[in-house]
C-alpha positions in Angstrom: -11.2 19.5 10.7 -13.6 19.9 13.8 -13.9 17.7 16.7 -15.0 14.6 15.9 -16.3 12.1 19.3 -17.5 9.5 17.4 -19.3 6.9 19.5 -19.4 3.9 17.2 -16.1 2.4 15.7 -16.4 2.4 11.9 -15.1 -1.2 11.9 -16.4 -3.2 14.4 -19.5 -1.4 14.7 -20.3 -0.5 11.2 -18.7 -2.1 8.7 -18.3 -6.2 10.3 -22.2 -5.6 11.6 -23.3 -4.5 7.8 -21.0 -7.3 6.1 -22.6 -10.0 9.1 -26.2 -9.0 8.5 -25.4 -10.2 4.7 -25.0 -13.3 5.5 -27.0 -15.2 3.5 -27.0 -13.0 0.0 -23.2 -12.7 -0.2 -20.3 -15.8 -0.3 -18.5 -16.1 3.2 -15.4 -16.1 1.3 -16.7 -12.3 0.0 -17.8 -11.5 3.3 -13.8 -12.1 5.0 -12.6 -10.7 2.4 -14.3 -7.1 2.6 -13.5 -7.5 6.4 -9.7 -8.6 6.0 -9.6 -5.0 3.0 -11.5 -2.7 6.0 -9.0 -4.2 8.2 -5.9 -3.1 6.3 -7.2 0.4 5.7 -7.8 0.7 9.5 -4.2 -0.3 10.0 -3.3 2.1 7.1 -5.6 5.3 8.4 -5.6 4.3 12.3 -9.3 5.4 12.3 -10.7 3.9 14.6 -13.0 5.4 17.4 -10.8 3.2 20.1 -7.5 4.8 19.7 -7.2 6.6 16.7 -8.7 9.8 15.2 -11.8 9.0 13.0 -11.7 11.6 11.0 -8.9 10.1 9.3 -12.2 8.0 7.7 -12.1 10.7 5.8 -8.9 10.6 4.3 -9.4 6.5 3.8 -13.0 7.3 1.5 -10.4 9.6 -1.0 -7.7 6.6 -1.1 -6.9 4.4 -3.1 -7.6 1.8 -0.6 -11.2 2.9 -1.2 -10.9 2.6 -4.7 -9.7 -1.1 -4.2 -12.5 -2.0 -2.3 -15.3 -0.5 -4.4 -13.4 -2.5 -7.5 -13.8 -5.6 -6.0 -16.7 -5.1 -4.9 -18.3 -4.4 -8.4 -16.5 -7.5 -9.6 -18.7 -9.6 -6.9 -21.4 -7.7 -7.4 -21.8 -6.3 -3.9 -21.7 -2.4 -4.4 -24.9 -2.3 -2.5 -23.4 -3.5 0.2 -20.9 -0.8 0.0 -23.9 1.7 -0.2 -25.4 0.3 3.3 -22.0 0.4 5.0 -22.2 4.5 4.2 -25.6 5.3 4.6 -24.9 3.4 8.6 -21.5 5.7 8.8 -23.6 8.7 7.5 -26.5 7.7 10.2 -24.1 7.2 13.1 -21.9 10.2 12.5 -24.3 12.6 11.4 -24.6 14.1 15.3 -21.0 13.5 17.1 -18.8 14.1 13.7 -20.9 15.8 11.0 -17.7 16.0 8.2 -17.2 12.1 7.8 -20.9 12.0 7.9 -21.3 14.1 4.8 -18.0 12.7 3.4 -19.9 9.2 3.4 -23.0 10.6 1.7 -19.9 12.7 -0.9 -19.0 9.4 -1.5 -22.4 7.5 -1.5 -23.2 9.5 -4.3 -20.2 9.2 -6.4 -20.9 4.9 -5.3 -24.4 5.8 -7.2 -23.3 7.4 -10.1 -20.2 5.3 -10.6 -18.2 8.3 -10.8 -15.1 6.6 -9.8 -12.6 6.8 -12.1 -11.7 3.5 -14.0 -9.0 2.9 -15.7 -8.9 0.6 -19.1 -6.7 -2.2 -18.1 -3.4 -2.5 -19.6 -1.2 -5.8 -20.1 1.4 -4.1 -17.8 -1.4 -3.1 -15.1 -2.4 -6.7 -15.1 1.2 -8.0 -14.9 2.1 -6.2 -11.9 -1.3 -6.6 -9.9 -1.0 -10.4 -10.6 3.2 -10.2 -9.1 2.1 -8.1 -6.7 -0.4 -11.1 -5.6 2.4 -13.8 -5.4 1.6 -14.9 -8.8 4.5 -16.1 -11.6 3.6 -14.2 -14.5 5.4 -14.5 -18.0 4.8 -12.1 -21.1 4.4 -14.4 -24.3 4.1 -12.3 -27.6 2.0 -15.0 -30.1 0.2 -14.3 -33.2 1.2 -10.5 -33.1 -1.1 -10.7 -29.6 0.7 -10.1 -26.2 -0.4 -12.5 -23.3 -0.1 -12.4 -19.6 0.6 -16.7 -18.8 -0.3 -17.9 -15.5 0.9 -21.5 -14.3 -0.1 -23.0 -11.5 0.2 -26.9 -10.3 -3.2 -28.6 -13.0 -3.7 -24.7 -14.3 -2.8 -22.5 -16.7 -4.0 -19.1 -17.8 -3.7 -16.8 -20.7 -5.0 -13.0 -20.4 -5.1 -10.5 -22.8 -6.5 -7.4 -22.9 -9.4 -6.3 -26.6 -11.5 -3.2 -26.4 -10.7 -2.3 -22.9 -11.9 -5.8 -21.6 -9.7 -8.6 -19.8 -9.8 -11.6 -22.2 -8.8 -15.0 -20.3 -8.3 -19.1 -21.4 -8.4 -21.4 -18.5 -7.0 -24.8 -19.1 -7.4 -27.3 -16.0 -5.4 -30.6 -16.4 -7.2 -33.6 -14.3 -8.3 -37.3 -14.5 -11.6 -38.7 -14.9 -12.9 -41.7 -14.5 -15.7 -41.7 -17.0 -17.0 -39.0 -19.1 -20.2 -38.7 -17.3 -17.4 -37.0 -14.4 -16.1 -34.7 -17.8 -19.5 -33.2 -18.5 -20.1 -32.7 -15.2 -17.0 -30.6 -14.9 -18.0 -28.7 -18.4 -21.2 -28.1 -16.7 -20.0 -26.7 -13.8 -16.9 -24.5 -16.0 -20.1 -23.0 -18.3 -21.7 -21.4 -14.8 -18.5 -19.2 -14.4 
């Protein structure tokens, strides 16, 4: 790969600046968590402008790191912000390191199209991304169905995978007071 002198960190200087300037449309709680996954794959590729090689950005837009953040971010519905944090690497880069700025248009367009590869969930798949998250999983084989069971203290949840989709029953245990404070909580339950 060529000589890259990048002037901007892709971090600080791209990525946190795009994800801040979103306050406002996207959850805080989104907004650390792109930041905290960015984070990691800097630690991971040691890309940054201050210390590291940035061409290794590069390498990081092919991973699966990459993959993982473009995942979640379709699940919050924020790909877009995804597409402004590499049209800004493509507009800062294009001068001082021309291959990660047409690496992030590569990859803007394959953002675009959705040509990132997806694979159909599995009940194993699910199983060992929700141990590898600290969660207690058991396998419970019921009416000829496999489930994934999550307890937690007041919650328990069932998964299942049908027709490539991840099928889930929540069941909160609480006290109420009235029932007025009941269908308020349905109320709010129905807006997930």
């Amino acid at each position: 790969m060529s000589i890259c002198s990048a002037r901007k960190d892709f971090l600080r200087q791209i990525v946190n600046k795009v994800i801040s300037e979103s306050s406002g449309k996207i959850s805080a709680s989104v907004m650390e968590d792109l930041k905290v996954r960015f984070a990691r794959a800097e630690d991971k590729f040691s890309f940054s402008a201050l210390g590291g090689d940035p061409r290794r950005i590069a390498d990081f837009l092919s991973s699966e790191e990459w993959t993982d953040i473009v995942e979640y971010s379709k699940n919050v519905n924020v790909t877009w912000l995804l597409e402004a944090i590499l049209k800004k690497l493509a507009e800062e880069y294009k001068e001082d390191c021309p291959p990660i700025a047409n690496k992030a248009l590569e990859t803007l367009n394959s953002l675009k199209g959705s040509t990132i590869a997806k694979e159909e969930p599995t009940l194993d798949s699910i199983v060992k991304k929700l141990k590898f998250h600290g969660f207690k999983v058991n396998v419970i084989k019921e009416d000829e169905r496999e489930y994934a069971e999550i307890e937690q203290p007041l919650l328990k949840i069932k998964l299942y995978v049908s027709e490539g989709k991840i099928n889930y029953v929540m069941c909160k245990e609480g006290k109420a007071s009235t029932i007025d404070a009941i269908i308020a909580l349905i109320e709010k339950v129905k807006e997930l």
